[in-house]
Residue frames as a rotation matrix with the C-alpha (Angstrom) as fourth column:
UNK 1
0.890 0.213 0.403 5.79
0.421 -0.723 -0.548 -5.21
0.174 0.657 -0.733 8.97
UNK 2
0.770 -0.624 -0.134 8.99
-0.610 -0.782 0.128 -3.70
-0.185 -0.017 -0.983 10.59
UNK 3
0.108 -0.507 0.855 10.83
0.386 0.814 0.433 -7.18
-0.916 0.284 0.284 9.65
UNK 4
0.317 0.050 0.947 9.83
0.902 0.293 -0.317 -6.55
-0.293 0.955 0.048 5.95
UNK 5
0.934 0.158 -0.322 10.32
0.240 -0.942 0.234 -3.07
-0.266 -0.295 -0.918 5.99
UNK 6
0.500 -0.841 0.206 13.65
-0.464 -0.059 0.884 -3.38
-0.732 -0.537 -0.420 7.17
UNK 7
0.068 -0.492 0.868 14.42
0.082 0.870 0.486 -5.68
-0.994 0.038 0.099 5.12
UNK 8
0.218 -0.192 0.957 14.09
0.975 0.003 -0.221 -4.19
0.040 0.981 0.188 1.77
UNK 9
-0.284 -0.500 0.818 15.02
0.901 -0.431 0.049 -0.93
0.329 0.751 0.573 2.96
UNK 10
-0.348 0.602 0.718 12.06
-0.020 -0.771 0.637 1.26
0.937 0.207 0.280 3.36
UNK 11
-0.160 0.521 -0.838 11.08
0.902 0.421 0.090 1.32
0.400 -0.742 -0.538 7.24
UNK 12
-0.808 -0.361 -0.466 11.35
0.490 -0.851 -0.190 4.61
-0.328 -0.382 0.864 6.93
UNK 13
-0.877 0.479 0.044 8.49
-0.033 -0.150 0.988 4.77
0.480 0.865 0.147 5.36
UNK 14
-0.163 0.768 -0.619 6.54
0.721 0.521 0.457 3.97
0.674 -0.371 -0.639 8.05
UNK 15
-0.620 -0.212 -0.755 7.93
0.677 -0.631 -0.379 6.60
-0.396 -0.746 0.535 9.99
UNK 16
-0.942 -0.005 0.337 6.67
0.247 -0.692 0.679 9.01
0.229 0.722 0.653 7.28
UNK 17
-0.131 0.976 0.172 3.19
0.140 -0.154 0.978 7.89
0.982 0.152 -0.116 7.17
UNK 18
-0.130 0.260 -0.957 3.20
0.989 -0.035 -0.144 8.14
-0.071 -0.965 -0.252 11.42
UNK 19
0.543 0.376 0.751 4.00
0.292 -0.923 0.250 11.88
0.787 0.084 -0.611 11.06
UNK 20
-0.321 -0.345 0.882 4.67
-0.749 -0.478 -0.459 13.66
0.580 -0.808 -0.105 14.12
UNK 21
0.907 0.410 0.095 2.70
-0.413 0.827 0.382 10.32
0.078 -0.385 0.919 15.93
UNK 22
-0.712 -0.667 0.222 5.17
-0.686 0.728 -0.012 7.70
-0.153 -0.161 -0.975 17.55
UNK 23
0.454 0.792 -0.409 4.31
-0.740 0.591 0.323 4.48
0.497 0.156 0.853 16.85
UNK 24
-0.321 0.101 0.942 3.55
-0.814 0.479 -0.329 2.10
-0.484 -0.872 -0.072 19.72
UNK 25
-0.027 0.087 -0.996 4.30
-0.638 0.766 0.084 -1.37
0.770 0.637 0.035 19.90
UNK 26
0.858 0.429 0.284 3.59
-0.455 0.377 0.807 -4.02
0.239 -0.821 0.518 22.64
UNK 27
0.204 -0.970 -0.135 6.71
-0.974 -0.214 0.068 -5.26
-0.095 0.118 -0.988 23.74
UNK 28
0.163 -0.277 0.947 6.28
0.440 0.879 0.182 -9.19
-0.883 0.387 0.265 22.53
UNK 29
0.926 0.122 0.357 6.81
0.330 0.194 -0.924 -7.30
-0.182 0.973 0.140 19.42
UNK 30
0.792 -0.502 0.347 9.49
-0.608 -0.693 0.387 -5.74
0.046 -0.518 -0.854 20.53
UNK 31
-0.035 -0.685 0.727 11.28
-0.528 0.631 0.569 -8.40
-0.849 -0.364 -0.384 22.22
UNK 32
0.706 0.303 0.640 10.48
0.245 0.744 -0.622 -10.33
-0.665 0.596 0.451 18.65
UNK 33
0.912 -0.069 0.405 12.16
0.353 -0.374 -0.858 -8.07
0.211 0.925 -0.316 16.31
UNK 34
0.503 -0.820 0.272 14.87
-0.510 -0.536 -0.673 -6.75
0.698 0.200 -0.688 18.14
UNK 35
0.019 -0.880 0.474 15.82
-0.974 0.089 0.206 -8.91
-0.224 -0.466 -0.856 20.76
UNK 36
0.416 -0.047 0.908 15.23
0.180 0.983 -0.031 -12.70
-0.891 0.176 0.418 19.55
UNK 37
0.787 -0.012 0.617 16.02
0.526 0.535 -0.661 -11.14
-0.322 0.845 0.427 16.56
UNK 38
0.734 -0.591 -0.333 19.05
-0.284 -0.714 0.640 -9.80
-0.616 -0.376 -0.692 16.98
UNK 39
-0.247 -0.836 0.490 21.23
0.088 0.484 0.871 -9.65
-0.965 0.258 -0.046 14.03
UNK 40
-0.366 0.635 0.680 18.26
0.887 0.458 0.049 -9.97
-0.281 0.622 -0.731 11.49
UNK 41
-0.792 0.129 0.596 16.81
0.453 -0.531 0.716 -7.77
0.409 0.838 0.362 9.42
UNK 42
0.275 0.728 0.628 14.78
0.108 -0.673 0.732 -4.60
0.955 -0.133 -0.264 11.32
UNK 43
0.176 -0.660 -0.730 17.10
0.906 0.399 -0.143 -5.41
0.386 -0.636 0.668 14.79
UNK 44
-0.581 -0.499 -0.643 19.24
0.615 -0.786 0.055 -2.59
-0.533 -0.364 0.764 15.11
UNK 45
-0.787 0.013 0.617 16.74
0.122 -0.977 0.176 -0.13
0.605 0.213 0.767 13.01
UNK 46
0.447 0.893 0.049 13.87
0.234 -0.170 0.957 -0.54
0.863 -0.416 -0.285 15.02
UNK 47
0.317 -0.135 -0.939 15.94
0.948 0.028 0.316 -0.63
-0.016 -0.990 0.137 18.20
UNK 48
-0.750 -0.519 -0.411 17.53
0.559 -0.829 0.025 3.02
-0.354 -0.211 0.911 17.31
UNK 49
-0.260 0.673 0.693 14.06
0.546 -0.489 0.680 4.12
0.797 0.555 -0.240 15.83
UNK 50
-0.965 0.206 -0.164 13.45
0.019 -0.565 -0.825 7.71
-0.262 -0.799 0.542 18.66
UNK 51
-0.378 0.870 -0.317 9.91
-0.863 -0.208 0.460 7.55
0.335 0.447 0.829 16.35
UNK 52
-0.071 0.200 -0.977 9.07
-0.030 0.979 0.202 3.94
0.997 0.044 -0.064 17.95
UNK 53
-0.371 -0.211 0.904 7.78
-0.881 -0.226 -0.415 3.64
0.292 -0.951 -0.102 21.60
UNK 54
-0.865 0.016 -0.502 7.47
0.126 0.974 -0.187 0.22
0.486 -0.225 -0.845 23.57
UNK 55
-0.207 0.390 0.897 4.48
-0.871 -0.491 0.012 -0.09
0.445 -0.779 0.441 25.51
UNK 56
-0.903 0.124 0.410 3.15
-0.140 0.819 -0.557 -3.24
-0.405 -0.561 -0.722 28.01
UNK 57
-0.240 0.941 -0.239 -0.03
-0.018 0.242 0.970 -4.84
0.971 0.237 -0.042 27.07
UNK 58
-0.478 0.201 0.855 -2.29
-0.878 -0.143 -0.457 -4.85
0.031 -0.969 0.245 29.88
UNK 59
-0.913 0.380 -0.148 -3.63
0.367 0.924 0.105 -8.38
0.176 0.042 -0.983 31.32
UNK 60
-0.092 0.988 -0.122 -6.94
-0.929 -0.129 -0.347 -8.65
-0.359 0.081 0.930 29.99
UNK 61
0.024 0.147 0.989 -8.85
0.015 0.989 -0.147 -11.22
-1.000 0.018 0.022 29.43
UNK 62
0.910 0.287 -0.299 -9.39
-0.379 0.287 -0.880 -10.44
-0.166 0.914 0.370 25.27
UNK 63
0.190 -0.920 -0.343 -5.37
-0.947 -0.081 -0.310 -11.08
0.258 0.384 -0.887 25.62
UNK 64
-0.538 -0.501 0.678 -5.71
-0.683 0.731 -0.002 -13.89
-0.494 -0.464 -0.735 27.00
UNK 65
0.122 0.547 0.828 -7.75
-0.074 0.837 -0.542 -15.40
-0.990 0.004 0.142 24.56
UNK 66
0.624 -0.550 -0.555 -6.33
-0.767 -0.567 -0.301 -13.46
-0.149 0.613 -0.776 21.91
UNK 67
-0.549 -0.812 0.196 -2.78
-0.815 0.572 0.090 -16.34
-0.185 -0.111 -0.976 22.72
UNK 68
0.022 0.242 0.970 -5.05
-0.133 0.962 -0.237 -18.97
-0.991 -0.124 0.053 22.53
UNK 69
0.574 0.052 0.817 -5.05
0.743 0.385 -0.547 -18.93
-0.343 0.921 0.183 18.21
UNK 70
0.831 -0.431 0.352 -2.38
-0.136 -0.770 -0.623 -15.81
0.539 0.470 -0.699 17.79
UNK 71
-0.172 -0.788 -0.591 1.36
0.883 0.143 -0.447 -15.77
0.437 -0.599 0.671 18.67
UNK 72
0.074 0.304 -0.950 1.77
0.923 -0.381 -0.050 -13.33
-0.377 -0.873 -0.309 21.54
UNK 73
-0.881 -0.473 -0.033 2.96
0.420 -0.811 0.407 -10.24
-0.220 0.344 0.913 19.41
UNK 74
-0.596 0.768 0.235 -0.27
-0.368 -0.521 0.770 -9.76
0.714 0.373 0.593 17.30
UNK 75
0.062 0.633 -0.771 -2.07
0.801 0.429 0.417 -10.71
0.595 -0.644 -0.480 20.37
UNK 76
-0.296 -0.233 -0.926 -0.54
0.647 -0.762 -0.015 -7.79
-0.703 -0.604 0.376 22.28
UNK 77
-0.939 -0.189 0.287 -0.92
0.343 -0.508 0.790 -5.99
-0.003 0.840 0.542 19.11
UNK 78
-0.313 0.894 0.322 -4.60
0.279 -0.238 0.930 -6.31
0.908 0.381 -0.175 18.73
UNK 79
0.323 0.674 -0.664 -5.62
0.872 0.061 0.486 -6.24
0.368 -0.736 -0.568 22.30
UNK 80
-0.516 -0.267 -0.814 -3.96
0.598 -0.793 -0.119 -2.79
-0.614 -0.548 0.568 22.90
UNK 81
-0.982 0.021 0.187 -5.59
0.150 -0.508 0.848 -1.75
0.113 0.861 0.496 19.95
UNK 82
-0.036 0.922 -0.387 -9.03
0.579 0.334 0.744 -3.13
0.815 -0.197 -0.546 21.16
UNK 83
0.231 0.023 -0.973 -8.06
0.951 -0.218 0.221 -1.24
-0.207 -0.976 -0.072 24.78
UNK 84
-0.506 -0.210 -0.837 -7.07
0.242 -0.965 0.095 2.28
-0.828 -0.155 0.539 23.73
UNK 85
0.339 0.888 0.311 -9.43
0.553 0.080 -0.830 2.23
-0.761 0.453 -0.464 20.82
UNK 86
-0.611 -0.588 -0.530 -6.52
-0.169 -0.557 0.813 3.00
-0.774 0.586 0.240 18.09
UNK 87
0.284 0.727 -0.625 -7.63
-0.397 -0.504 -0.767 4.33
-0.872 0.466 0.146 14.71
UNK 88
0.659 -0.187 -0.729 -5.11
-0.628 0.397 -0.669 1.79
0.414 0.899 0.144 13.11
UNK 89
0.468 -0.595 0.654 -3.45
-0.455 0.472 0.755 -1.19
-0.757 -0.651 -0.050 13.65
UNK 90
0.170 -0.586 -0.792 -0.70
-0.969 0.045 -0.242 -1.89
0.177 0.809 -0.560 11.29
UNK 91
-0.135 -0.397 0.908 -0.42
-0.466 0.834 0.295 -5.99
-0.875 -0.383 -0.297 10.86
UNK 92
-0.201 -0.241 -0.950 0.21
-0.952 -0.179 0.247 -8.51
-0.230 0.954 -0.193 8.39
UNK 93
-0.984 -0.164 -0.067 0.02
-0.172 0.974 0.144 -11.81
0.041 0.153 -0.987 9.34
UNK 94
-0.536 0.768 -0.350 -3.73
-0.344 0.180 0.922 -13.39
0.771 0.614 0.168 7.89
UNK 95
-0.310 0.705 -0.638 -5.07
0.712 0.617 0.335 -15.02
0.630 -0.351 -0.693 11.02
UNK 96
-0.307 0.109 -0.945 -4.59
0.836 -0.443 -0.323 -12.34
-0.455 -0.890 0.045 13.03
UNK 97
-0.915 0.290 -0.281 -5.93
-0.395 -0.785 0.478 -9.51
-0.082 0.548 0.832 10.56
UNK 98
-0.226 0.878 -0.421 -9.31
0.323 0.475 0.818 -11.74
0.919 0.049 -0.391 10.89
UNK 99
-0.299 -0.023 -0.954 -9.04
0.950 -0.104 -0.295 -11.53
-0.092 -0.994 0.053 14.56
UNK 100
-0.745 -0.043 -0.665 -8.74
0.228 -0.954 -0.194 -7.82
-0.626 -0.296 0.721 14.39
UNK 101
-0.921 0.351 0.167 -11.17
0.037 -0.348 0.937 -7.52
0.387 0.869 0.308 11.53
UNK 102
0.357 0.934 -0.021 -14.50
0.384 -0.126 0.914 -8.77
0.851 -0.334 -0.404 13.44
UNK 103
-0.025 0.102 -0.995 -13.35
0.982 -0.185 -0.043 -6.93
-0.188 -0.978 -0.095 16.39
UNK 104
0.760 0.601 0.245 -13.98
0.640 -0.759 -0.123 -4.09
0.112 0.250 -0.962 14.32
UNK 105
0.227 -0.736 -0.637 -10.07
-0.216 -0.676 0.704 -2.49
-0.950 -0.022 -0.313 14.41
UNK 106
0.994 0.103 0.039 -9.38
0.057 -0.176 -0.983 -0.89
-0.095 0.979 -0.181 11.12
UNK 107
0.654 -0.700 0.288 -6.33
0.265 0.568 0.779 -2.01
-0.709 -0.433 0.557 9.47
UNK 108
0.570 -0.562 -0.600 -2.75
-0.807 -0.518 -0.282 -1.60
-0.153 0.645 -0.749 7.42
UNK 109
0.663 -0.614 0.428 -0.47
0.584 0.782 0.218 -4.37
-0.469 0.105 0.877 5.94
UNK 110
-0.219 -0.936 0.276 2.91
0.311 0.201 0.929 -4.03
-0.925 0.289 0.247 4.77
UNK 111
-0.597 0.221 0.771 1.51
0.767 -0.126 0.630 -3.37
0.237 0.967 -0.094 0.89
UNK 112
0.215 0.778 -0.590 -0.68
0.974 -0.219 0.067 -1.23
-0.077 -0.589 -0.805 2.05
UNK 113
0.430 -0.575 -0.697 1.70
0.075 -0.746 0.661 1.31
-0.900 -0.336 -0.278 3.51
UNK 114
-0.528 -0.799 0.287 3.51
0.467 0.009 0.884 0.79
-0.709 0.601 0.369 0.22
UNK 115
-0.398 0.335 0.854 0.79
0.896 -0.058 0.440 1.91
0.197 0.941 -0.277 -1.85
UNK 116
0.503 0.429 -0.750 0.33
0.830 -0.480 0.283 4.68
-0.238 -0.765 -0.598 0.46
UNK 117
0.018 -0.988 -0.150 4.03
0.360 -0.134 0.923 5.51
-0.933 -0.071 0.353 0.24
UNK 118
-0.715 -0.245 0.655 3.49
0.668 0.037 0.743 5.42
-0.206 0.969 0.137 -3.70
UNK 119
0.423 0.851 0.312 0.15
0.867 -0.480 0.133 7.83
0.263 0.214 -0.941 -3.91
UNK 120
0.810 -0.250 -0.530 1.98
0.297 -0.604 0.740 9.94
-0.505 -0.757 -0.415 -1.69
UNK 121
0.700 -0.677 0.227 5.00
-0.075 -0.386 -0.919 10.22
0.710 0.626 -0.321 -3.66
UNK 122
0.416 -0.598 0.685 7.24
-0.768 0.173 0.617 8.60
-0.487 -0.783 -0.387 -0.98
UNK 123
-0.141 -0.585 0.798 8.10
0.309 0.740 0.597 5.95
-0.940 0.331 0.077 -3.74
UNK 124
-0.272 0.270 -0.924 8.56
-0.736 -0.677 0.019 6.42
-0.620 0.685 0.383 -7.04
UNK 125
-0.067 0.419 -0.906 7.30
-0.722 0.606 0.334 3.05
0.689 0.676 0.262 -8.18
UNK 126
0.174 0.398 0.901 5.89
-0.938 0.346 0.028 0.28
-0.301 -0.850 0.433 -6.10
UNK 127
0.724 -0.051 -0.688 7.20
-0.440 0.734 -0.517 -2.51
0.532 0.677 0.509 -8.31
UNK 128
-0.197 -0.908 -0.371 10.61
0.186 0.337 -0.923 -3.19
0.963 -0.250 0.103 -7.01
UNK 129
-0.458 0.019 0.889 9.36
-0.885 -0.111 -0.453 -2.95
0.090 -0.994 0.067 -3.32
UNK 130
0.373 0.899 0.229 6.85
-0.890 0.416 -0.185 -5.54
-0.262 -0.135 0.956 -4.09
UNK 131
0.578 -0.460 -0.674 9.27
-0.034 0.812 -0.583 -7.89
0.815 0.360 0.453 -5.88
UNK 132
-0.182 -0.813 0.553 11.71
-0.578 -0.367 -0.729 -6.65
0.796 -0.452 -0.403 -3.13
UNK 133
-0.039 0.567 0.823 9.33
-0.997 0.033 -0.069 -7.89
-0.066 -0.823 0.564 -0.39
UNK 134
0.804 0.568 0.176 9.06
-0.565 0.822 -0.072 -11.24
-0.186 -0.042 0.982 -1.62
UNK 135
0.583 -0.808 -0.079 12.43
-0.181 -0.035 -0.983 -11.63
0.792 0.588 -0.167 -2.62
UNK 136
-0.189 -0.590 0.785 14.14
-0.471 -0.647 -0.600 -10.14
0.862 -0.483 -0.156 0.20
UNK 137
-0.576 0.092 0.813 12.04
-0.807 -0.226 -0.546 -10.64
0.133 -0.970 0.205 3.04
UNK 138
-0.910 0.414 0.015 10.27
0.412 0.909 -0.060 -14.14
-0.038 -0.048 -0.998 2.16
UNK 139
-0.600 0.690 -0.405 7.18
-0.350 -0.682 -0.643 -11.94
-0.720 -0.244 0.650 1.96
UNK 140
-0.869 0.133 0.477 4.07
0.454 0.597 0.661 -13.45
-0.197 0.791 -0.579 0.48
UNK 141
-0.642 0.387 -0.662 1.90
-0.514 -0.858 -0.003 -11.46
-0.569 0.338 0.749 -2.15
UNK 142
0.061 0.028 0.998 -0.59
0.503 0.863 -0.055 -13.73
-0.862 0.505 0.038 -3.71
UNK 143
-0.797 -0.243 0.553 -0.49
0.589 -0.515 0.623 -12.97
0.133 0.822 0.554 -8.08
UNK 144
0.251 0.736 0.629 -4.16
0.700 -0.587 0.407 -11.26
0.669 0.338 -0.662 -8.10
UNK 145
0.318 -0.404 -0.858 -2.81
0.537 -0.669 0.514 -8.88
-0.781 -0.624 0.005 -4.74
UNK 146
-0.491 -0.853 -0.177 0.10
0.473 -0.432 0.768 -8.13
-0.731 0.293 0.616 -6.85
UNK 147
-0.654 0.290 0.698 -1.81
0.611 -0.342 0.714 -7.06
0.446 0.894 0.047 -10.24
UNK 148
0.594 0.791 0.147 -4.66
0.690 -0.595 0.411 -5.12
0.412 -0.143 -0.900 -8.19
UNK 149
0.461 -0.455 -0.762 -1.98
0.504 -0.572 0.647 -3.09
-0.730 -0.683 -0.034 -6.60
UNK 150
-0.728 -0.654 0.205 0.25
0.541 -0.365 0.757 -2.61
-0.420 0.663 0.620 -9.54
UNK 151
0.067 0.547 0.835 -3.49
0.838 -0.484 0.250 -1.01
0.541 0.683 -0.491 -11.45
UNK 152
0.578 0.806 0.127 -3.87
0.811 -0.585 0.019 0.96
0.090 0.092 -0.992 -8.83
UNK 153
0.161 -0.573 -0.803 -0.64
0.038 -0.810 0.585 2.47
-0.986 -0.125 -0.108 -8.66
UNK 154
0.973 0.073 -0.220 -1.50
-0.175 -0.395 -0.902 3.06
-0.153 0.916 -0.372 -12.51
UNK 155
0.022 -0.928 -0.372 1.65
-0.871 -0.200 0.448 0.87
-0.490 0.314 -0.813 -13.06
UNK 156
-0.341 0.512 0.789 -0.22
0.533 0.796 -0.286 -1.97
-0.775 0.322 -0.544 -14.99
């Protein structure tokens, strides 16, 4: 999410919907986005986001089985979520939004936040993000996503 984000633009958007809330990331996600990916798209804004705090996962075991079918990020991801009993866990990537689904942690993708963003009047149309996203950021929307999103932002 702060890859794609970044990449078309709008990662400020997330900030928005946090609020006064920092938002807390595990630092494989961390070390993903800003230092392996250094150069790339969401790099330098996540690394100067003051609205973005790093935090350690703690070894547990759900993390450690968590790595066994998830790359470590959304592994740290979900298992801090699962350990501090957050009230949302922003992810995108399909196996690991299963993962987090039967463990019963309520979720946000990347479209999501955009249609959030758009109800909210933080976008004024959700089209060009959505084309943006796939465009831009290699971001994949399947076609029936894309049309149920576009009704409900009553731009269909």
């Amino acid at each position: 999410m702060l890859i794609a984000l970044s990449a078309i633009g709008q990662l400020e958007l997330l900030h928005r919907f946090c609020g006064e809330d920092q938002l807390v990331i595990p630092t494989a996600v961390w070390r993903e986005v800003v230092e392996e990916g250094e150069g790339q798209p969401g790099a330098k804004e996540v690394q100067a986001a003051e609205w973005i705090r790093v935090e350690n996962a703690q070894s547990q075991p759900l993390l450690h089985v968590l790595m066994a079918q998830l790359d470590r990020g959304e592994a740290e991801a979900i298992a801090m979520a699962q350990g501090v009993g957050a009230d949302l866990l922003l992810l995108d990537e399909k196996e690991a939004r299963g993962v987090a689904t039967k463990l019963g942690i309520r979720l946000l993708g990347t479209v999501g936040l955009l249609l959030w963003a758009k109800e909210k009047e933080q976008l004024a149309e959700i089209r060009g993000p959505l084309e943006a996203l796939q465009k831009c950021a290699g971001f994949r929307i399947s076609e029936e996503l894309y049309k149920r999103v576009l009704r409900q932002a009553k731009e269909e």
